[in-house]
PDBQT receptor file of N, H, CA, C and O in Angstrom, charges set to zero:
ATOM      1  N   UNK A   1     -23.067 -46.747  21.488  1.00  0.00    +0.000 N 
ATOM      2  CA  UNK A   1     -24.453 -46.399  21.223  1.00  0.00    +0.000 C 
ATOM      3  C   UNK A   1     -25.355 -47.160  22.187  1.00  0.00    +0.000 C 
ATOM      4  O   UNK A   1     -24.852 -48.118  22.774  1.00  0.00    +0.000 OA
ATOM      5  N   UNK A   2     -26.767 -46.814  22.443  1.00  0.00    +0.000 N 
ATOM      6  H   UNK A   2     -27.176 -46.037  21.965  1.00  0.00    +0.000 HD
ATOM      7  CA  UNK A   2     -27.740 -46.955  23.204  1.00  0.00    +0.000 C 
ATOM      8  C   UNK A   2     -28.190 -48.714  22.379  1.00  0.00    +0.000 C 
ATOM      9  O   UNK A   2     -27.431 -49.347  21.645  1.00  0.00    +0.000 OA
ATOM     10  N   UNK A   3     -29.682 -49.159  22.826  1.00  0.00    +0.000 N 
ATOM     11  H   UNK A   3     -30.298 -48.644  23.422  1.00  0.00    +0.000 HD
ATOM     12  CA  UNK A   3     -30.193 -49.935  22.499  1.00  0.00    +0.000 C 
ATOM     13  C   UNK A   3     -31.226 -48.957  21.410  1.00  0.00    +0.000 C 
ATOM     14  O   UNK A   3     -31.588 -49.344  20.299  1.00  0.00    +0.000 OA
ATOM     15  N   UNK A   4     -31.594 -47.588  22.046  1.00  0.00    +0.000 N 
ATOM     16  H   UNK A   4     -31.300 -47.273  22.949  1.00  0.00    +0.000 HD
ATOM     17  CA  UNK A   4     -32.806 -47.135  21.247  1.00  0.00    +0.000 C 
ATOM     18  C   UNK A   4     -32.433 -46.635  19.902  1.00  0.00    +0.000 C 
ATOM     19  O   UNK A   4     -31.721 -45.646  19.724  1.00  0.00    +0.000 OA
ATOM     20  N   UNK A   5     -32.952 -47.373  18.957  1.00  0.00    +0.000 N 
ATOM     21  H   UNK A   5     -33.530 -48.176  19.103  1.00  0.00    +0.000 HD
ATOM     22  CA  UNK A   5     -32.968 -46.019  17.409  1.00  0.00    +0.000 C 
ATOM     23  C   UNK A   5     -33.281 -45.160  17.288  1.00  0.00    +0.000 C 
ATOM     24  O   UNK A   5     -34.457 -44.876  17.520  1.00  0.00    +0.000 OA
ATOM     25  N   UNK A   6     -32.255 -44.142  16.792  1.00  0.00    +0.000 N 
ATOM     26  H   UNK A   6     -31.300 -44.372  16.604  1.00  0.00    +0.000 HD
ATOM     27  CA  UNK A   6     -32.002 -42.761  16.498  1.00  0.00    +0.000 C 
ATOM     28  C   UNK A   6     -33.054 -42.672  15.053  1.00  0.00    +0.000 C 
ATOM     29  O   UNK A   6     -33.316 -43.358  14.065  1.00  0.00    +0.000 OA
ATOM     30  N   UNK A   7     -33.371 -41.585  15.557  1.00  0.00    +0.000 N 
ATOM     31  H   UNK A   7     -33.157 -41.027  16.360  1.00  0.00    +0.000 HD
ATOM     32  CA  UNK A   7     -34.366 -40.275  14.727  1.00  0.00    +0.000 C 
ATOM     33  C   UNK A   7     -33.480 -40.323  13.546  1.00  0.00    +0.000 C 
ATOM     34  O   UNK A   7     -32.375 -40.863  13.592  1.00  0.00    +0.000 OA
ATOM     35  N   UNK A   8     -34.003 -39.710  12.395  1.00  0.00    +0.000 N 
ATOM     36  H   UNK A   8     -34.901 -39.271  12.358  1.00  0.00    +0.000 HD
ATOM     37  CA  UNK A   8     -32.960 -39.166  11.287  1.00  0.00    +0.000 C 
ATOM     38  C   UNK A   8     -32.397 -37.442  11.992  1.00  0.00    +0.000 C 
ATOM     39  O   UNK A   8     -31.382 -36.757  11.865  1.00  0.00    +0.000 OA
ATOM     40  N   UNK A   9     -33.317 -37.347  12.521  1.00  0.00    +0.000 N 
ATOM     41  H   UNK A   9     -34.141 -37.904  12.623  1.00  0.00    +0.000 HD
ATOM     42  CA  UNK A   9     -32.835 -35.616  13.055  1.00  0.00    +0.000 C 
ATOM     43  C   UNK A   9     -32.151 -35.854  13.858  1.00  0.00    +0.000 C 
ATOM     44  O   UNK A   9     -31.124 -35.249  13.549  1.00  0.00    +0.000 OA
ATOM     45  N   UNK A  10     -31.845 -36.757  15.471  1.00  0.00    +0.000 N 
ATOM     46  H   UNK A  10     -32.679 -37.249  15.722  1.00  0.00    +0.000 HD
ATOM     47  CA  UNK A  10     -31.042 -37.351  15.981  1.00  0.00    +0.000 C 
ATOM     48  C   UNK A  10     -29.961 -37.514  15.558  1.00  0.00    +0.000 C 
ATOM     49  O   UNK A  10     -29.085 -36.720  15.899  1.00  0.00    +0.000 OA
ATOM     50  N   UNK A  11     -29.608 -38.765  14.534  1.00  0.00    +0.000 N 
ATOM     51  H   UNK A  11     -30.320 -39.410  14.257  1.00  0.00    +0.000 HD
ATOM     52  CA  UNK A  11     -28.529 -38.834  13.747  1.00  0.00    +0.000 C 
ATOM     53  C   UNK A  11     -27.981 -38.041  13.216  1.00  0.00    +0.000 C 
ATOM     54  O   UNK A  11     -26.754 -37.996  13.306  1.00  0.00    +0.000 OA
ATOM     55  N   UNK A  12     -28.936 -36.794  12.199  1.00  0.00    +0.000 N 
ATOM     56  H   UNK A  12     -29.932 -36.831  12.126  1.00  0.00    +0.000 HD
ATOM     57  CA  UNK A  12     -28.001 -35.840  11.732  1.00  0.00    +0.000 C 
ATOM     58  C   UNK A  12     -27.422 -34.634  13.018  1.00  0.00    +0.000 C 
ATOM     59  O   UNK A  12     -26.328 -34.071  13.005  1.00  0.00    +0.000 OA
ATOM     60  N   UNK A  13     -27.898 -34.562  13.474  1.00  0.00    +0.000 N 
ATOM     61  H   UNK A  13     -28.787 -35.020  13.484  1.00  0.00    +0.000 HD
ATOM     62  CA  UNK A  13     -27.496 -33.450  14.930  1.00  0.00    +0.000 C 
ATOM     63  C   UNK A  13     -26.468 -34.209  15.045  1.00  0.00    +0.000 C 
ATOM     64  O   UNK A  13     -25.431 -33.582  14.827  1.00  0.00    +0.000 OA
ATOM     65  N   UNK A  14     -26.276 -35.529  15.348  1.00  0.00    +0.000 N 
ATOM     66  H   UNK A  14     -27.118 -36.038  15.525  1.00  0.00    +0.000 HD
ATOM     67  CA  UNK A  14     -24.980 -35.821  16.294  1.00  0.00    +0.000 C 
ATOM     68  C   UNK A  14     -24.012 -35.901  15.019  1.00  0.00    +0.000 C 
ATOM     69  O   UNK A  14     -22.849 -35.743  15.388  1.00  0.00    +0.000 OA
ATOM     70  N   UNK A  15     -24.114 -36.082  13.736  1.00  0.00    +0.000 N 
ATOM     71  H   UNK A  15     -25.060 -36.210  13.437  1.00  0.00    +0.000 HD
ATOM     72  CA  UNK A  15     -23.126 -35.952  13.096  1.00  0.00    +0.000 C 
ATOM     73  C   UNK A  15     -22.854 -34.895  12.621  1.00  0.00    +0.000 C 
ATOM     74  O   UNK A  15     -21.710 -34.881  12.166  1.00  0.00    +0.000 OA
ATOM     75  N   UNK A  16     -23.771 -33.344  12.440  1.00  0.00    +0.000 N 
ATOM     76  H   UNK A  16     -24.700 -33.356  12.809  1.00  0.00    +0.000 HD
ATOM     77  CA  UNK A  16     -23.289 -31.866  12.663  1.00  0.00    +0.000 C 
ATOM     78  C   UNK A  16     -22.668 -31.820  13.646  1.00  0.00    +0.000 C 
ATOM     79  O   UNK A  16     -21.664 -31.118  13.526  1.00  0.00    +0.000 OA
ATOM     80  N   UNK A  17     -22.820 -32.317  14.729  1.00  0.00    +0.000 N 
ATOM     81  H   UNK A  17     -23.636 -32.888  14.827  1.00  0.00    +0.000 HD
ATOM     82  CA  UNK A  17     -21.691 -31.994  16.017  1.00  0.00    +0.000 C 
ATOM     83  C   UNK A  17     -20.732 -32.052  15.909  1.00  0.00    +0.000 C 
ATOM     84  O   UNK A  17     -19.897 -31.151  15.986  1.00  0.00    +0.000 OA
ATOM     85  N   UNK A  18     -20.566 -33.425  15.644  1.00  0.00    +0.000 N 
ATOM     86  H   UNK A  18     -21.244 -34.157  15.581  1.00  0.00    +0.000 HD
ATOM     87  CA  UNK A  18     -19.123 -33.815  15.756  1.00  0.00    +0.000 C 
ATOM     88  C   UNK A  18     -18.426 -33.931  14.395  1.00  0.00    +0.000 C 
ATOM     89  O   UNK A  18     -17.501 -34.721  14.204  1.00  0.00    +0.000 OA
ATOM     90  N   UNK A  19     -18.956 -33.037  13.380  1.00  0.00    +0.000 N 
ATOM     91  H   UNK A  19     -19.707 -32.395  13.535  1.00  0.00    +0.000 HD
ATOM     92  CA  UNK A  19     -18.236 -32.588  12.540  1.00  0.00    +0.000 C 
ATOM     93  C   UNK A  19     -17.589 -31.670  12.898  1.00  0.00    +0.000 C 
ATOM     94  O   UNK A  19     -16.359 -31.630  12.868  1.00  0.00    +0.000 OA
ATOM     95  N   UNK A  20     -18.692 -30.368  13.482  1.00  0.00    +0.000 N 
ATOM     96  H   UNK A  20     -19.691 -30.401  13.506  1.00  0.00    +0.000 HD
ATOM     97  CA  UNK A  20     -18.074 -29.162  14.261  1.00  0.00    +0.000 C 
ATOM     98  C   UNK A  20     -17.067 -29.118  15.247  1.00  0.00    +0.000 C 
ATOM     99  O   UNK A  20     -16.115 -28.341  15.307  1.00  0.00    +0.000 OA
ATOM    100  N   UNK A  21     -17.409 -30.135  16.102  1.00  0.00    +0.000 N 
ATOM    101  H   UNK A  21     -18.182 -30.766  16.054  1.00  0.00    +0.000 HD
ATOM    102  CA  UNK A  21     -15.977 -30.528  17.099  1.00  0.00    +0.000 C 
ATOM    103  C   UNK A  21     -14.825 -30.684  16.694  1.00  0.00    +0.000 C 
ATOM    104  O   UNK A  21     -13.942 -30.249  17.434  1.00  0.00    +0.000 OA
ATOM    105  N   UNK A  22     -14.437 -31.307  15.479  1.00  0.00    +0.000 N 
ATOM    106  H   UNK A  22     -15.154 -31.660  14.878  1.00  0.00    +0.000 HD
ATOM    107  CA  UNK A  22     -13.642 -32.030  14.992  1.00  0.00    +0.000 C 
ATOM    108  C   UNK A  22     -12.966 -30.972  14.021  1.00  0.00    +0.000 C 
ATOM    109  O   UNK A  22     -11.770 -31.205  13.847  1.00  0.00    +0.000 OA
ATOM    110  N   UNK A  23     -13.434 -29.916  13.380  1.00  0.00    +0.000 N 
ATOM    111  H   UNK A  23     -14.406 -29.726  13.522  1.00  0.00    +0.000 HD
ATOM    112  CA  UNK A  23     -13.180 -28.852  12.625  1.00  0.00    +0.000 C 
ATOM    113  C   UNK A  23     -12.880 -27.646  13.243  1.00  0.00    +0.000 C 
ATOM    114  O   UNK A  23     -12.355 -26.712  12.636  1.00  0.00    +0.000 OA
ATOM    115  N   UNK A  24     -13.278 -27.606  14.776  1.00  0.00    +0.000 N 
ATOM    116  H   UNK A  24     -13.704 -28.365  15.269  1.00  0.00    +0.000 HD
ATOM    117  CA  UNK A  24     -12.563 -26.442  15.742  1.00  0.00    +0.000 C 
ATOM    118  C   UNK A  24     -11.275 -26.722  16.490  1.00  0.00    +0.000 C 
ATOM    119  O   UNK A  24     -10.712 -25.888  17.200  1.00  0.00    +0.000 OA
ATOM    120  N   UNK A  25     -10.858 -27.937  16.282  1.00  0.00    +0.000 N 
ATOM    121  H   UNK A  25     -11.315 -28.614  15.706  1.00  0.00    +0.000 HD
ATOM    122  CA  UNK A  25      -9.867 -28.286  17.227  1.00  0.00    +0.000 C 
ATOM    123  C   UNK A  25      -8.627 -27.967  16.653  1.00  0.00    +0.000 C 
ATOM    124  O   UNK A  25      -8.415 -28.471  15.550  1.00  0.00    +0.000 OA
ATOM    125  N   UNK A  26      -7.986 -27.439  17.010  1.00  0.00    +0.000 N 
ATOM    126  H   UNK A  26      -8.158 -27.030  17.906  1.00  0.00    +0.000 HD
ATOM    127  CA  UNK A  26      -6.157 -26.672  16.368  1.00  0.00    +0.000 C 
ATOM    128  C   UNK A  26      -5.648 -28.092  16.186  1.00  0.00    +0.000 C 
ATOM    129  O   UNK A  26      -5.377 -28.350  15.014  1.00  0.00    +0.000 OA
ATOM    130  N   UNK A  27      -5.401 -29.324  17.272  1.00  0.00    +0.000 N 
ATOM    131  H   UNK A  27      -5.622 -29.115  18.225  1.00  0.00    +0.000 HD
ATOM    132  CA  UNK A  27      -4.893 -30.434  17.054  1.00  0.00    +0.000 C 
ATOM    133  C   UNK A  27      -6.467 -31.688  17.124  1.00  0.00    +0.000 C 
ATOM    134  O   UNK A  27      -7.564 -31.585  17.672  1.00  0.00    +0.000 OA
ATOM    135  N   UNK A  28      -5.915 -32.639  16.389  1.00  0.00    +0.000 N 
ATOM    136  H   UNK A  28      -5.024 -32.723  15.943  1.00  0.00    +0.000 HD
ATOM    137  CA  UNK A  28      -7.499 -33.917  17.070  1.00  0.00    +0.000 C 
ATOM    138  C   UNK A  28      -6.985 -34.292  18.611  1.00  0.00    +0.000 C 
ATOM    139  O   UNK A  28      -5.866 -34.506  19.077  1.00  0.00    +0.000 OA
ATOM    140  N   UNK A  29      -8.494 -34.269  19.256  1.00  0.00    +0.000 N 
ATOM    141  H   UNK A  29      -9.403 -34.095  18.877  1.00  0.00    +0.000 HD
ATOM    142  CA  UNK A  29      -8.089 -34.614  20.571  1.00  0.00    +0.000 C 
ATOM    143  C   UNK A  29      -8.073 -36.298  20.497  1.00  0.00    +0.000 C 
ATOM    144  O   UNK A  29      -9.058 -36.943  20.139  1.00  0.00    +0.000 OA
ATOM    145  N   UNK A  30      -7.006 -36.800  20.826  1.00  0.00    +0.000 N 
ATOM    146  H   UNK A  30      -6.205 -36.276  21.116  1.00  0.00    +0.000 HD
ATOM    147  CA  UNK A  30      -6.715 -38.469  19.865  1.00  0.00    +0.000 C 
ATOM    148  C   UNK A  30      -7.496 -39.447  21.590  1.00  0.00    +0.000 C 
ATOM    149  O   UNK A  30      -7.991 -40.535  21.293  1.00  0.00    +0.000 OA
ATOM    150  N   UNK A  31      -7.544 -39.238  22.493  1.00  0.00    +0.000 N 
ATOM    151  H   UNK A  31      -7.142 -38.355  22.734  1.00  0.00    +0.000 HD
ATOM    152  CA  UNK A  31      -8.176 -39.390  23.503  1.00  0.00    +0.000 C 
ATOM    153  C   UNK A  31      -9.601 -39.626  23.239  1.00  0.00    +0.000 C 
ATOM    154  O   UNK A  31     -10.073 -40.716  23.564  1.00  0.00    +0.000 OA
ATOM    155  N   UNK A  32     -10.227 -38.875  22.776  1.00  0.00    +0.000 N 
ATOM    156  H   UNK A  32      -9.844 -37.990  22.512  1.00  0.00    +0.000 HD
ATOM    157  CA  UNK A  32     -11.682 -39.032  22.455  1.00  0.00    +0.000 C 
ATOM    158  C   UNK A  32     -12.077 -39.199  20.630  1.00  0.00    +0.000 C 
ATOM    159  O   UNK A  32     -13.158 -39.550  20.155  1.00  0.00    +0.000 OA
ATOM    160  N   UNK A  33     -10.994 -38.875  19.988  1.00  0.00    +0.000 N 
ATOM    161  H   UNK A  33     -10.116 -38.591  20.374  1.00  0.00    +0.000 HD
ATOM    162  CA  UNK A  33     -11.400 -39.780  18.560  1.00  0.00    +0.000 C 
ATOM    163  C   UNK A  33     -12.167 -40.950  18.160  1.00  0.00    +0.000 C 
ATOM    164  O   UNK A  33     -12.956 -41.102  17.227  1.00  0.00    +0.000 OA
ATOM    165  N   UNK A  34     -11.768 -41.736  19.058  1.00  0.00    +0.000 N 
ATOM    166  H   UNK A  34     -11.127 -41.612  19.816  1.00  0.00    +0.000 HD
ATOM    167  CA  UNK A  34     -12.538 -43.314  18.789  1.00  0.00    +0.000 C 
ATOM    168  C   UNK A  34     -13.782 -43.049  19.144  1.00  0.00    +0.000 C 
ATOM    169  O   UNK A  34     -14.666 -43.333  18.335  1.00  0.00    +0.000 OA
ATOM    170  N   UNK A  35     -14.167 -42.406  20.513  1.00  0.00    +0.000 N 
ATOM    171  H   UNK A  35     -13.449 -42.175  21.171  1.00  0.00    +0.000 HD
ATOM    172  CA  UNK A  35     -15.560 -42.245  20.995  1.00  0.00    +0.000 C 
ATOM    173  C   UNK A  35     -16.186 -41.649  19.839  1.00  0.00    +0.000 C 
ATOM    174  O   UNK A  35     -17.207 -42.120  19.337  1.00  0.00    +0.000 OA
ATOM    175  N   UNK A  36     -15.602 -40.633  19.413  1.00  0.00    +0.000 N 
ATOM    176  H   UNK A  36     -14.773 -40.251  19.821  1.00  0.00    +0.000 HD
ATOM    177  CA  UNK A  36     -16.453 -39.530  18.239  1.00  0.00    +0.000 C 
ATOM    178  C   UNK A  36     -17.032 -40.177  17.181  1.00  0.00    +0.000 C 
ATOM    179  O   UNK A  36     -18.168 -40.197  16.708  1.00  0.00    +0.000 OA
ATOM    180  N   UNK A  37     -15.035 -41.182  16.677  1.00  0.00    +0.000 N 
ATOM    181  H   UNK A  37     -14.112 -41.166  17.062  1.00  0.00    +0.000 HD
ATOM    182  CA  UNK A  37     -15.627 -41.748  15.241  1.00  0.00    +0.000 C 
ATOM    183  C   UNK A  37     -16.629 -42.665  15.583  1.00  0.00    +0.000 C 
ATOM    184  O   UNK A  37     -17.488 -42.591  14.704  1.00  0.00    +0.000 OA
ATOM    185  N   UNK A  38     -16.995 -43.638  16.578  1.00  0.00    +0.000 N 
ATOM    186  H   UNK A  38     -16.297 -43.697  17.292  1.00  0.00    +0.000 HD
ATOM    187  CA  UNK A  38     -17.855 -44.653  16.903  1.00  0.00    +0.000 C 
ATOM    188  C   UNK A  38     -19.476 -43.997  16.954  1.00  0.00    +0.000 C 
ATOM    189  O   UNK A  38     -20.383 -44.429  16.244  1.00  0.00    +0.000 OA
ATOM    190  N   UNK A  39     -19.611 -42.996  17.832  1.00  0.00    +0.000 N 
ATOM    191  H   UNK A  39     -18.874 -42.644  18.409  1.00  0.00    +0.000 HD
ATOM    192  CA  UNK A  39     -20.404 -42.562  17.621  1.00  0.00    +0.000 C 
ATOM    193  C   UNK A  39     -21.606 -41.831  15.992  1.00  0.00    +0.000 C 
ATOM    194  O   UNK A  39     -22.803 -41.791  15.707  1.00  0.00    +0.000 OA
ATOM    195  N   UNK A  40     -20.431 -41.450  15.452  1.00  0.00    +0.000 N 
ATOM    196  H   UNK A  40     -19.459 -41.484  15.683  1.00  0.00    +0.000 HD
ATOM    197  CA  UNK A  40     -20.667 -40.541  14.065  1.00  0.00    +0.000 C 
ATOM    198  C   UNK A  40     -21.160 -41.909  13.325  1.00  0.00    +0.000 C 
ATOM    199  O   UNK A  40     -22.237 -41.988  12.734  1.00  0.00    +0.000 OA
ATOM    200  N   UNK A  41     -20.045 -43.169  13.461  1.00  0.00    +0.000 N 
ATOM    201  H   UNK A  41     -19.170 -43.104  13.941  1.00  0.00    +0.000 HD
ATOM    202  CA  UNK A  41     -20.688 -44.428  12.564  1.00  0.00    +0.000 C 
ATOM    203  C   UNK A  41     -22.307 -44.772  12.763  1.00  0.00    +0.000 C 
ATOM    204  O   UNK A  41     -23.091 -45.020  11.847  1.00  0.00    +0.000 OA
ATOM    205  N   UNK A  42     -22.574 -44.732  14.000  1.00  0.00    +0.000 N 
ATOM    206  H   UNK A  42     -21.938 -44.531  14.745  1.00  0.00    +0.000 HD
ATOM    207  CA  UNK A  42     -24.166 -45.005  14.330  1.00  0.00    +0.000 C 
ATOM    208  C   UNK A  42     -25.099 -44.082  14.122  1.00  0.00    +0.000 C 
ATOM    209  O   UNK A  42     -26.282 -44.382  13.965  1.00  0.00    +0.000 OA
ATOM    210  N   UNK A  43     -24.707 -43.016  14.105  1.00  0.00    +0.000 N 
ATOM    211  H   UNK A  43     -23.746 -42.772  14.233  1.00  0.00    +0.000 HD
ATOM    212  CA  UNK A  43     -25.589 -41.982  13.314  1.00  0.00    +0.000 C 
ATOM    213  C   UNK A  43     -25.538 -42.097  12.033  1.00  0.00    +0.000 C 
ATOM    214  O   UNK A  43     -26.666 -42.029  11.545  1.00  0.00    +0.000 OA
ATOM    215  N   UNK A  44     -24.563 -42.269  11.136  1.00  0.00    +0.000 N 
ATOM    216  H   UNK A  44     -23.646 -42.324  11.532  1.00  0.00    +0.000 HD
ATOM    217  CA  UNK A  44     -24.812 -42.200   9.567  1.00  0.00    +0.000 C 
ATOM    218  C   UNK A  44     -25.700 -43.480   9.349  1.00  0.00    +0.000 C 
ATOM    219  O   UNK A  44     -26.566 -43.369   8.482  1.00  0.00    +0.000 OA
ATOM    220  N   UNK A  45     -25.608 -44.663  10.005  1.00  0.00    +0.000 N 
ATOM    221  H   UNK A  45     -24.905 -44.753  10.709  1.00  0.00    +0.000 HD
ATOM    222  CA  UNK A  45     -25.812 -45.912  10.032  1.00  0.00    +0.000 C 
ATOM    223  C   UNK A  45     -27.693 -45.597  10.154  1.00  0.00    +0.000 C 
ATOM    224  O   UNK A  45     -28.556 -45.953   9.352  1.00  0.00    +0.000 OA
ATOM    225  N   UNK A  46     -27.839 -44.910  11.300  1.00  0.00    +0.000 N 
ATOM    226  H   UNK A  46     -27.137 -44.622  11.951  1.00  0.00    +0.000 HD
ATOM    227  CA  UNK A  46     -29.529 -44.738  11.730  1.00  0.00    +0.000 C 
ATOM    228  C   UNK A  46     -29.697 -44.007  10.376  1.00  0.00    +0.000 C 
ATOM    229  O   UNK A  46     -30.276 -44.675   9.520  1.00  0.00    +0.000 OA
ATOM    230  N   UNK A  47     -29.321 -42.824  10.035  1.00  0.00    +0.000 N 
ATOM    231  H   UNK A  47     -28.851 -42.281  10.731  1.00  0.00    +0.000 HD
ATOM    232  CA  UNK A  47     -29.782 -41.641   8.975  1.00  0.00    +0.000 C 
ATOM    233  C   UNK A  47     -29.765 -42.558   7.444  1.00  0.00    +0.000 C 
ATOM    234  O   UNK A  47     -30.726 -42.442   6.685  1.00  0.00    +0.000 OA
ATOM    235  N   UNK A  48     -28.770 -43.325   7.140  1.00  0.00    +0.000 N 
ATOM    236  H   UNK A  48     -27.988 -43.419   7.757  1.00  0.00    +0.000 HD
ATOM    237  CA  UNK A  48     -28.603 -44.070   5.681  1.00  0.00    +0.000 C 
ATOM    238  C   UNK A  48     -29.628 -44.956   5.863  1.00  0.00    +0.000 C 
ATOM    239  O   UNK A  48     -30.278 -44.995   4.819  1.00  0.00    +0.000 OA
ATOM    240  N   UNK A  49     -30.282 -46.009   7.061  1.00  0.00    +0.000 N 
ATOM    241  H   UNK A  49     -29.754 -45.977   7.909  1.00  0.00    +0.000 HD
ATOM    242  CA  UNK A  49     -31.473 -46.717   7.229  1.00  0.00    +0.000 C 
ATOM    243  C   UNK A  49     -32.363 -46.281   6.782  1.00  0.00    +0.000 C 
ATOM    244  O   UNK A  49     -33.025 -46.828   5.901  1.00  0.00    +0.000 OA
ATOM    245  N   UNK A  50     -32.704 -44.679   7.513  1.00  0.00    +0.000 N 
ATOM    246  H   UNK A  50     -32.166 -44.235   8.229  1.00  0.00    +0.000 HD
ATOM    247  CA  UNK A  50     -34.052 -43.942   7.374  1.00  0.00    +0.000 C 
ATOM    248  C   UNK A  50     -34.179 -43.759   6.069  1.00  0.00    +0.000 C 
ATOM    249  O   UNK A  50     -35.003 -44.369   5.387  1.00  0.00    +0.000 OA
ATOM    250  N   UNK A  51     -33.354 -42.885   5.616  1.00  0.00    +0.000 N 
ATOM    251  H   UNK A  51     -32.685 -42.389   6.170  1.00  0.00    +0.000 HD
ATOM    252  CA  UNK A  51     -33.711 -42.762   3.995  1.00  0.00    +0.000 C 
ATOM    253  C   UNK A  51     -33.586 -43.408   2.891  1.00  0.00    +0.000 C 
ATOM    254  O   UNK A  51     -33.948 -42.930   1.816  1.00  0.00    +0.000 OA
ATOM    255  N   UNK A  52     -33.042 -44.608   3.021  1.00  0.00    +0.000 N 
ATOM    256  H   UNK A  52     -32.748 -44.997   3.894  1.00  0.00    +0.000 HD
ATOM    257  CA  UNK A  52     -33.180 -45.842   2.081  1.00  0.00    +0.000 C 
ATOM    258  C   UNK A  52     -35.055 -46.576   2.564  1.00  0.00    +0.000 C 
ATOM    259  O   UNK A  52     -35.822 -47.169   1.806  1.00  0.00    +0.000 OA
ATOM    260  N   UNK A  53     -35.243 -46.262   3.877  1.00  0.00    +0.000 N 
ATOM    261  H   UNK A  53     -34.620 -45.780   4.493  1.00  0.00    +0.000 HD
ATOM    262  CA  UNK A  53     -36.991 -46.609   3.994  1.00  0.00    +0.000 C 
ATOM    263  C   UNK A  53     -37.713 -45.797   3.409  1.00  0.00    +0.000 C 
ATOM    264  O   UNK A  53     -38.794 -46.055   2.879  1.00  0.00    +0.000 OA
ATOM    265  N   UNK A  54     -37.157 -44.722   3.461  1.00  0.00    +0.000 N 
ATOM    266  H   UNK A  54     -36.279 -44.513   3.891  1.00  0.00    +0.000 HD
ATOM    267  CA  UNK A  54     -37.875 -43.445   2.633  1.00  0.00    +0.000 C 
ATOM    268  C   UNK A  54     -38.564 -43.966   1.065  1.00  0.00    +0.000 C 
ATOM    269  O   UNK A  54     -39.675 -44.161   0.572  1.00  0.00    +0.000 OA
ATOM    270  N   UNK A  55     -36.842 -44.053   0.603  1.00  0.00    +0.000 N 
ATOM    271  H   UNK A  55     -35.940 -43.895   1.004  1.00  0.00    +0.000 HD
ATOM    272  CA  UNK A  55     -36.820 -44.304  -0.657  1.00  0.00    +0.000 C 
ATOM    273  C   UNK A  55     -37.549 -45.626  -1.171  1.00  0.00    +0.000 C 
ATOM    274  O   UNK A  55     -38.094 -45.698  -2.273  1.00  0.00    +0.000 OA
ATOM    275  N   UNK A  56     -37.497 -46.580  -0.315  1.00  0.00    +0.000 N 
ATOM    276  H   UNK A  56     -37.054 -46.522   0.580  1.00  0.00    +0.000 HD
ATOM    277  CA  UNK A  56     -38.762 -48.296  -0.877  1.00  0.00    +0.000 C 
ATOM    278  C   UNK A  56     -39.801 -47.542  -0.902  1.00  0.00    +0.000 C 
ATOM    279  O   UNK A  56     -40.324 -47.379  -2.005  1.00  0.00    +0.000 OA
ATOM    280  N   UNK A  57     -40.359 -46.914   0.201  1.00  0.00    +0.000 N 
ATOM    281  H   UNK A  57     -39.934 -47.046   1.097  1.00  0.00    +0.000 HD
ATOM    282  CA  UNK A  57     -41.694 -46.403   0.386  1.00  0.00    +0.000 C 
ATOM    283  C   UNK A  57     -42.670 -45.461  -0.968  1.00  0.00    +0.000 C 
ATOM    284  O   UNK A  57     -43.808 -45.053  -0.737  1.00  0.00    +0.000 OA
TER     285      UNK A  57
């Protein structure tokens, strides 16, 4: 991941993605798994932030 914080729309886009990626593939491409799962962690991570601020607010 970047230095900049992700959007909640950000976050959820990249974790629709790479849900979709991950659900078209006949086999997992095990080569780029780690990148995916690493990535998907920092998006749920930005999106579970946002809406727990939501929710104090």
């Amino acid at each position: 991941m970047n230095d900049k914080e992700l959007t909640f729309k950000e976050g959820h886009d990249i974790l629709k993605r790479n849900a979709e990626l991950l659900e078209s593939q006949e086999s997992p491409d095990i080569d780029n798994l780690m990148k995916i799962v690493e990535e998907s962690i920092g998006a749920y991570k930005a999106c579970k932030s946002r809406i727990e601020a939501v929710q104090q607010a």
